[in-house]
C-alpha positions, 0 to 999 in steps of 0.5 A: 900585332907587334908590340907597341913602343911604351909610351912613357919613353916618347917625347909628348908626341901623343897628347891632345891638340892644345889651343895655343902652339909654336912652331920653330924651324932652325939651321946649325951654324958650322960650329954650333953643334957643340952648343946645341948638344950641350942644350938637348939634355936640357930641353925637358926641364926647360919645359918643367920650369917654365909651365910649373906654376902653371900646370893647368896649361899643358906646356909641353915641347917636341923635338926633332932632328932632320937628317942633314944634322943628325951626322953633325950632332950625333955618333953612332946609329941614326933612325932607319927612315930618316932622309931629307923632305923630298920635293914634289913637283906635280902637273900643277902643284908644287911641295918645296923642300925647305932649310931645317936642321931642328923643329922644336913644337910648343903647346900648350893652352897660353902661348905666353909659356910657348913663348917664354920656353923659346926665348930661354932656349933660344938666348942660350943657343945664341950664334949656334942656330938661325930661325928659319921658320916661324909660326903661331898657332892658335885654336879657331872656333871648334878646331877649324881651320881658316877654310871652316872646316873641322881639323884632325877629325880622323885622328886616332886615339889611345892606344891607335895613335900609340901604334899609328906615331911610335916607333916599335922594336920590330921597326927600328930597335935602336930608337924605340918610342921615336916618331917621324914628323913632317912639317908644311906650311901652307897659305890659303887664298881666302878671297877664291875659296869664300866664292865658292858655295858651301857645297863645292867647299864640301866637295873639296874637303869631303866633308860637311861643313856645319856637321863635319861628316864624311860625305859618303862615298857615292858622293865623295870626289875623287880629287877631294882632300878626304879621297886622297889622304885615306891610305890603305896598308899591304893588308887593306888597314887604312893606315893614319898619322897623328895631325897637330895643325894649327891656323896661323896668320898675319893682316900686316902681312896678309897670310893667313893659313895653315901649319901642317904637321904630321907625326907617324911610326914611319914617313912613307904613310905621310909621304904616300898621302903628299904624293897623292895630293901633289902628283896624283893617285895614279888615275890623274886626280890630285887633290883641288884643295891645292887651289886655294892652299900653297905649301911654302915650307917643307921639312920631315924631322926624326923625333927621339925618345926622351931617354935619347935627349936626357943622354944624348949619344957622343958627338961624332969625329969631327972628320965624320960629320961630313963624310955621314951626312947624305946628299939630298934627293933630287926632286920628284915628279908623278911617281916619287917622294914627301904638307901649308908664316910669323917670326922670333928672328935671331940672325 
């Protein structure tokens, strides 16, 4: 077994889902990349000011960079598996690509401190950067989602999720205790799924409703949510990532839906249970739980260690940045690839 990333050099990646979260997706204006260099090494003692009095609510902020950026921003090595969110465009689903240079994910248990830790942060970067996506998180009952059912049961733990999320010295040396994350935004069609019965719900998700039990495996649909995103390694391991989904919604505007995100040591694991959903397992069978969820947003973002953000690396020459950024993929169809809205605009 290899030896795992210490956890005290990670971002707060592995930490308890909280009740309350803010999901902030920006673009780098050409020429705001000096102005966002000089804020990262400030992010942590953002997040100690603005929670200090209130310690009891768990502030925290992750930070991530998507790939088109990170040649802008950074000189020098970049993550060894960091590339665009890759398009999938199944028989009858679709997972679009979206615009995002830089996820920030607040939580905490009061979504005023997540709100509060935006606002400074975000007054400061000014013109630098645009929200492109925004959502607000909040725990429904006993961690459901607004379909009813339990989120993030098969979530690992301790020193599981430490293997599962950070990456080690054996994956990439370079950026020990990093994490790859995948962002989705996906809206539910309330009215059809409320007309199926309990049961046919079950038999979408996997599980039960009332006592969030994994149907056992003679009754476990193949097309079910469940079915589909249990992954197995080259050595017949199920391989997991770490969810952090949060409900979000909006009367005015009639969404209401789920904020997809997922951190792992690599993004094939995540990538493998998006091209099951959306293109099928090989055997015709995607996942029906994308009848009533459309995925409106797409994003995969490389999570550094906090030794990276407190001391970032030199910006690159500024005739680098676009001779190193890579062209994104095309989009993928049946075999290929990389889950499912509010708004603090700043344009």
């Amino acid at each position: 077994m290899p030896k795992l990333a210490p956890a005290e050099a990670a971002q707060p990646v592995v930490s308890p889902v909280s009740s309350a979260a803010m999901f902030l997706v920006l673009t780098v204006a050409e020429g705001g990349e000096d102005a966002v260099r000089d804020v990262v090494p400030d992010l942590t003692a953002y997040a100690r000011a603005v929670g200090f009095g209130y310690p009891e609510a768990g502030l925290a902020c992750v930070t991530g960079f998507g790939s088109a950026v990170w040649d802008r921003l950074f000189a020098g090595p970049r993550p060894v598996e960091l590339h665009p969110f890759v398009a999938l465009d199944g028989p009858r689903h679709r997972a679009p690509s979206t615009p995002g240079d830089i996820l920030l994910h607040l939580r905490a248990e009061r979504l005023d401190l997540c709100y509060d830790f935006a606002d400074q942060v975000l007054t400061r970067l000014g013109d630098a950067v645009r929200v492109v996506d925004e959502a607000h998180g909040w725990r429904y009952h006993d961690r459901r989602d607004l379909l009813g059912f339990v989120d993030g049961t098969e979530n690992p733990e301790g020193i599981e999720a430490v293997a599962a999320t950070l990456v080690d010295a054996e994956r990439d040396p370079e950026f020990v205790g990093g994490s790859y994350v995948v962002v989705q935004k996906y809206l539910h069609d309330i009215a059809s799924w409320k007309a199926l019965t309990d049961r046919e719900q079950e038999s979408v998700i996997g599980r039960t409703k009332a006592g969030n039990v994994q149907l056992p495996d003679a009754a476990l649909p193949k097309t079910s949510h469940v079915a589909l995103n249990t992954i197995a390694g080259p050595d017949g391991e199920e391989q997991a990532i770490l969810r952090a989904n949060m409900p979000f919604g909006s009367f005015r505007d009639g969404e209401a839906g789920t904020y997809f995100i997922g951190y792992c040591a690599t993004p094939r694991v995540t990538e493998q249970m998006l091209r099951n959903m959306f293109l099928g397992d090989g055997e015709g069978h995607q996942d029906r739980i994308l009848d009533f969820s459309t995925a409106v947003t797409g994003g995969l973002f490389f999570v550094p260690p906090t030794g990276f953000l407190d001391d970032p690396p030199p910006a690159p020459a500024v005739d680098e940045r676009a001779a190193d950024s890579p062209a994104p993929p095309a989009s993928t169809r049946h075999m290929d690839g990389s889950l499912g809205i509010g708004s603090l605009k700043r344009s």
